[in-house]
N, C-alpha and C positions, 0 to 999 in steps of 0.2 A: 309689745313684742320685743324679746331681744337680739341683739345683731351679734354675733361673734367676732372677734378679730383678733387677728395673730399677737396684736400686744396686749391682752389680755393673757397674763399669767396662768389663768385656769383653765384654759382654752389652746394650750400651745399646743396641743396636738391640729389643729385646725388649719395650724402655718405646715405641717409634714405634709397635710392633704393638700392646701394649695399647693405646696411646691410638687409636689407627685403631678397635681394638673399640667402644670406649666410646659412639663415638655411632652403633653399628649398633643398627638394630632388626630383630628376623626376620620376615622375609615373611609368615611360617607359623610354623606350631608343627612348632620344630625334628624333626627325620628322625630323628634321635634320640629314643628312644619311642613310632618309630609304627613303619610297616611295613616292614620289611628287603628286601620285595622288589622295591621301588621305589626303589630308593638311587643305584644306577645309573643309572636312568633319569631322576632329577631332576637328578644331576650329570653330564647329558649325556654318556655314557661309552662307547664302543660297543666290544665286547668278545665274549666266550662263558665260557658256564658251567661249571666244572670237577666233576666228581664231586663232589671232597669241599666243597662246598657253598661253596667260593670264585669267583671271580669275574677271571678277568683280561680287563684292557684291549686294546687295540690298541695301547697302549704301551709294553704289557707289565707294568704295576703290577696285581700281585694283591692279591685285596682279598677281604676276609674277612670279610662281618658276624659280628657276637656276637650273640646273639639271648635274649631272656630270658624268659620266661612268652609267647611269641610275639610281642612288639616288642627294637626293636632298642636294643641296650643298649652295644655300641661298636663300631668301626670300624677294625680290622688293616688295614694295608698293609705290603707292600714290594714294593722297587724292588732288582735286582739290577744293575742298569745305571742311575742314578742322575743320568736328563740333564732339559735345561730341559721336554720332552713329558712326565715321569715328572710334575716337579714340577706344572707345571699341571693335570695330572690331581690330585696330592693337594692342589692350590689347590680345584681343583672340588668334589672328595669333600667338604670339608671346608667347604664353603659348605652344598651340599646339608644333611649330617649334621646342622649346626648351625643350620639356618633362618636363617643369615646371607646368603647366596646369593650371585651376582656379587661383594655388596659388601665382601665378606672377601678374596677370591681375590685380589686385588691388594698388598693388605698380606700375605697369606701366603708370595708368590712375592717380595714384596721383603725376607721375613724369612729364607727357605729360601736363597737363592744367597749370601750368606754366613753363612751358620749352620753350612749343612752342612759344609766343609770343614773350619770351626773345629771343629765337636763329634767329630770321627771319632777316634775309641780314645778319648773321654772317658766311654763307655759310656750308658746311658739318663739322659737328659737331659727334663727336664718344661718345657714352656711354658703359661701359662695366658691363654685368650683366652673374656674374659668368666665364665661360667659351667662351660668345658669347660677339658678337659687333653691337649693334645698331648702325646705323645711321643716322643722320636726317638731312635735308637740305630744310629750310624753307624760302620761298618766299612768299613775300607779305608785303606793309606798315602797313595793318590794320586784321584784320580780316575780311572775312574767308579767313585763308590761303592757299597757294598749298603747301602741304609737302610731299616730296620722304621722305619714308626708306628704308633701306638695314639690314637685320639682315644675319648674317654669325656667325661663328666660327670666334673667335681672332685664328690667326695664323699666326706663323711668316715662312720669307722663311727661307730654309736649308744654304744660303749665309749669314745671320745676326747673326749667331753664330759664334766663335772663332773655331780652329781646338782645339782637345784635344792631352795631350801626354798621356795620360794614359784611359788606355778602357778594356773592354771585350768583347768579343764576334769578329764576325768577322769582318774586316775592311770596307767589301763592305755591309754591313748589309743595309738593307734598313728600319728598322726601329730601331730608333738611340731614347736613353733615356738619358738625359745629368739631371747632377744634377751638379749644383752650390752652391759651399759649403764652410764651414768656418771650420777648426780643433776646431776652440775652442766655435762653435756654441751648444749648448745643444740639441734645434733640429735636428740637426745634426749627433748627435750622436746619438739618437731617431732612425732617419734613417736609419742610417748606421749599428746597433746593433738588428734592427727587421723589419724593411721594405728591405733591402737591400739582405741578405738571403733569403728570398721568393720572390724576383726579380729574383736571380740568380737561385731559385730551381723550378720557373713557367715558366719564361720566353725566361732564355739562353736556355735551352735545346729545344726549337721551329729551332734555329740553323739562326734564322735573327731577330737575335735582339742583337744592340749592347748596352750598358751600360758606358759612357762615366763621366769621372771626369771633374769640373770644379773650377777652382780657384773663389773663391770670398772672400777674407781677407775683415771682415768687419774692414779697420781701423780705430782706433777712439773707438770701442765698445771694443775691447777684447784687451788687451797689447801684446800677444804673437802670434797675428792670423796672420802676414806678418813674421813671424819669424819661425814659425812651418812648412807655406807652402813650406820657402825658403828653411830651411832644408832637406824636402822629396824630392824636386827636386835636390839638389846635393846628396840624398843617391840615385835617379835616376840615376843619371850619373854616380855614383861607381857601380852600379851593372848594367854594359850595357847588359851583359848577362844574366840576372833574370829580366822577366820580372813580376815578381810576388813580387818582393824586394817591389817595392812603393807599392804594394797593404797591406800586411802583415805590412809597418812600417804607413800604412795611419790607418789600423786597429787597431793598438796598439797607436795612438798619440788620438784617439776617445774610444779605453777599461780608457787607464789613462789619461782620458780627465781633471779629477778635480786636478791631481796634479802637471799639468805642465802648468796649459792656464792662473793662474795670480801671478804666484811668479814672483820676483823680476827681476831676470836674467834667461830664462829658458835653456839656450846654455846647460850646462853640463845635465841636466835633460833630455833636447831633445835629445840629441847623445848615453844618458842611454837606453835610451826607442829604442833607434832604435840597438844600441850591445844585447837588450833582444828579438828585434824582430830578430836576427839572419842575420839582414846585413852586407855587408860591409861599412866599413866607410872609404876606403882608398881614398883622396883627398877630403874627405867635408870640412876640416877646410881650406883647399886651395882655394876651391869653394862660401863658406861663404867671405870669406878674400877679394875676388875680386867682392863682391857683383853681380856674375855671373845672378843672377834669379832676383833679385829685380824689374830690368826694364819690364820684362816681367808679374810678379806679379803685380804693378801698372797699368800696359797695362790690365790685366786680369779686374780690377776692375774697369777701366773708361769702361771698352766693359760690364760689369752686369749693370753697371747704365743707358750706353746706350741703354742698352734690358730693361730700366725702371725695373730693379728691387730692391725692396726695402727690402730683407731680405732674410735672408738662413733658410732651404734648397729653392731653387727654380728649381721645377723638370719639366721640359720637355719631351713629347714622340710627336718624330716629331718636328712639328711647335706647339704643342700644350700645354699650360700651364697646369702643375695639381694646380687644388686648394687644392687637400687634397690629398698629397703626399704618406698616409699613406693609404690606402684605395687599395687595388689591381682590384676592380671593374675598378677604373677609369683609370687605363692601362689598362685595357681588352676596354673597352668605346674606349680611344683615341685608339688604334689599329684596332677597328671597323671603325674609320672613316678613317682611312691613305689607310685601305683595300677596303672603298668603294669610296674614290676619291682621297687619300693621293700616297705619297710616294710606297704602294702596288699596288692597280691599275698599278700606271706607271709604276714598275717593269714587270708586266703581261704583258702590253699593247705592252712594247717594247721585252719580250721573244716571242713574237707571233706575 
């Protein structure tokens, strides 16, 4: 399968469509995890229903909800005649599905009339617009083509994450919010200083929801960010019985984030900051000394790159990416969906 991406030369039209996404907002809470039997009828479509629980146009695009615990969970199509009335129909579908509506169709239709001829025998091919994943897999030498898509939610499984050492909430939580982060990132501290309090003052108290920390040392970008991490992880080990030590010393390395993340040497600074956040420090410098965390630090940061991430913070609820971390809509949003086919569903499914 291939993935597309805006630095690929061949493919730069793909970075127009992302950026067209970026400043959409959805009308509604995406068609996507609600009801499948109104799909059609928001993406103005007119058509008849087929036995096996498909749907063709007037265009002739058959279309295929996927349906999951009873909401909809993704979006087949294809087109065996592959002309500009197929494509606006899967401009529509795909406004509909995604609670983008109108405002996508237009970037979708000026991404499809040259994509498709280029992608045809390069087999499934993935675009990603905002939170969701098109896919397209185009057959044919010449025009008219046959072209499947798939539109879903990008989601990753609960197995393509690293385990965390440090969390809140309960252990068996079944909806899990992981942020991958950098001490000396500036959004970061953004997050951690005004999005992260109103996580813990909306969210924990639901009582299944956990909050999970994740290493990401961007190295290379900040002088002290594999050095701050290694830190907090051996005042982790001196305080085996506070489990609140590395919360309070993560808190205080992001309050005095300007004055330790590009001086020279931060070693004395960092051990300052953490005797003010009231830890202990017996065996850091022992801990530091034998380079205890380092290999697991670098481990941390080939497993962010392998989740293809390109920058901090990078917030997850679920398998589900936020784009805009800061926004509490859109944890309320992905927790709608984990509830209507995610992670929640199959908590029920298996209490019952």
């Amino acid at each position: 399968m291939t993935y597309l991406h805006a630095a690929d030369p061949r493919r730069f039209r793909l970075a127009l469509l992302l950026a067209a996404c970026l400043a959409l907002v959805p009308a509604a809470l995406a068609q996507i995890g609600g009801d499948p039997d109104t799909l059609a009828d928001l993406a103005g479509l007119e058509g008849e229903a087929l036995e096996t629980g498909t749907f063709r146009t007037s265009g002739g695009l058959v279309v295929e909800p996927v349906v999951r615990n009873g909401a909809l969970y993704a979006v087949r199509m294809q087109s065996t005649v592959f002309d500009d009335a197929a494509a606006r129909e899967v401009a529509a579908l795909v406004g509909a599905a995604t609670g983008f509506g109108a405002d996508i169709e237009q970037p979708v239709l000026d991404f499809l009339a040259p994509a498709v001829p280029e992608l045809a025998g390069e087999g499934p091919s993935v675009v990603g617009i905002e939170r969701f994943r098109l896919t397209l897999d185009v057959n044919g030498a010449d025009a008219p083509y046959d072209v499947t898509f798939a539109l879903a939610l990008a989601e990753l499984p609960a197995d393509a994450f690293p385990e965390s050492r440090h969390a809140k909430g309960p252990a068996d939580a079944p909806i899990v919010i992981r942020e991958f982060s950098d001490f000396s990132c500036p959004a970061c501290r953004r997050f951690v200083l005004d999005v992260l309090p109103r996580l813990e003052a909306t969210l924990l108290p639901r009582g299944d929801v956990r909050i999970e920390y994740h290493h990401f040392p961007l190295i290379g970008s900040f002088p002290n960010s594999l050095r701050a991490a290694e830190v907090s992880e051996c005042v982790a080990d001196a305080n085996p019985e506070d489990d609140e030590a590395f919360w309070r010393y993560h808190d205080a390395l992001f309050e005095r984030q300007a004055e330790w993340s590009r001086v020279g040497d931060a070693d004395a600074l960092l051990l300052a900051i953490a005797r003010d956040a009231g830890v202990s420090l017996e065996g850091v410098d022992a801990c530091l000394a034998e380079e205890r965390h380092v290999g697991a630090l670098e481990e941390a940061y080939q497993v962010a790159l392998s989740l293809q991430l390109r920058g901090t913070p990078s917030v997850f609820v679920g398998g589900y990416r936020l784009e805009n971390f800061g926004d509490l809509g859109a944890y309320q949003q992905a927790i709608a969906y984990l509830e209507a086919f995610g992670a929640l569903a199959e908590a029920t499914e298996a209490a019952d």
